[in-house]
N, C-alpha and C positions, 0 to 999 in steps of 0.2 A: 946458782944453787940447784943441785940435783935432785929430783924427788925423793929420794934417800936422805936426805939432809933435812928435811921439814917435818919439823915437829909435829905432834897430833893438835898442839893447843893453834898452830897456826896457820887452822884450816877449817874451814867451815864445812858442814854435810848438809850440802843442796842434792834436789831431786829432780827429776823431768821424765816427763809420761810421754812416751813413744806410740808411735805406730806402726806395724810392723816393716813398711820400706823405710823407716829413719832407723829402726832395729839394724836390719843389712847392713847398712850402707856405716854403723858402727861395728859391726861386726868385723870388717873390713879392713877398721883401724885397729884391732885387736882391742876391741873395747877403750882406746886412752882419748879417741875425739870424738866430738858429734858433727855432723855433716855441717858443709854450708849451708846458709837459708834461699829457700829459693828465692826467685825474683819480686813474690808478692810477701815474701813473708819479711819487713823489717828489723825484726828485733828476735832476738833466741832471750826466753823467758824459762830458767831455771826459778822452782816454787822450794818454800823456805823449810816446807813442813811434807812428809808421808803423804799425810791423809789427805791434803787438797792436790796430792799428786795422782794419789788414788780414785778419786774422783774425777780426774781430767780420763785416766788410761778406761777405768772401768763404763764412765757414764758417756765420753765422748769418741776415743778410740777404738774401743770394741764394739760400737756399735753395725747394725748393719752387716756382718756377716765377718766384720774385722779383727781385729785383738787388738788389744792395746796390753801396756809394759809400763812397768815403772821401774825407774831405773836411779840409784843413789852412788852420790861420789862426792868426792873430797877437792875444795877449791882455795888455793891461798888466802886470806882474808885480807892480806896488803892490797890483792887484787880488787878484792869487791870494794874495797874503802871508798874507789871511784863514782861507785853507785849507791843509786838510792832504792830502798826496798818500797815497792809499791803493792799497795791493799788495793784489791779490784773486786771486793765483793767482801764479806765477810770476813769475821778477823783470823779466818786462817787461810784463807785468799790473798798470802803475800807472795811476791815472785821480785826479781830480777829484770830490768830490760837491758840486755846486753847488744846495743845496735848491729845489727846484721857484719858489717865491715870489722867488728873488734871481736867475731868469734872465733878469729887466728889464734888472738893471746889470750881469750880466755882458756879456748883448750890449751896452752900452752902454762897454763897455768894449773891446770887439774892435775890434784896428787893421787898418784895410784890408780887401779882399774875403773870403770865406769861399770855396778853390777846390777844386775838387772833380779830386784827385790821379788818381784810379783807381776802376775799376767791374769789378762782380764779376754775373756773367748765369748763372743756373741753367740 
């Protein structure tokens, strides 16, 4: 199925707050992937909601002289079915762990562009 062919009901809209070298290195892709993770990072944790996305880019990636991004996009929902949504803090603190090695098919699973909502400047 082409992403042309998925419905809007059959798709969920996850978020993920950036930094700006994971920005580039999506820019790259023309916006459709997110990089791999590096070697310490296990798991790529797309967040369920905006505002705890906003919080990650503005309170933890901009800090220090950085920016940080927030970035929303559209992901099969057959796909996530796999996963379980995990609360790490308060109850808009839910996210995704999408193990490092399955973040081929997740991006292979994102409908349409990956767009970058909001930017946070230290």
């Amino acid at each position: 199925m082409s992403n042309n062919d998925v419905l809007p009901e059959e798709t969920a809209v996850l978020y993920r707050p950036v930094g700006q070298e994971e920005l580039a290195l999506m820019q790259k892709s023309n916006f459709a992937a997110f990089p791999p993770r590096l070697f310490w990072q296990p798991i790529f944790y797309p967040v369920l909601n905006e505002e705890y996305a906003t919080q990650i880019a503005r309170d933890w990636n901009a800090r220090d002289g950085n920016s940080g991004y927030v970035t929303r996009f559209h992901v099969r929902r057959s796909f996530l079915e796999h996963y379980e949504v995990h609360q790490v803090g308060s109850a808009i603190h839910l996210e995704y762990w999408i193990p490092a090695e399955e973040l081929d098919a997740f991006n292979h699973n994102i409908v349409g562009p990956i767009e970058v909502i909001a930017e946070f400047h230290s």
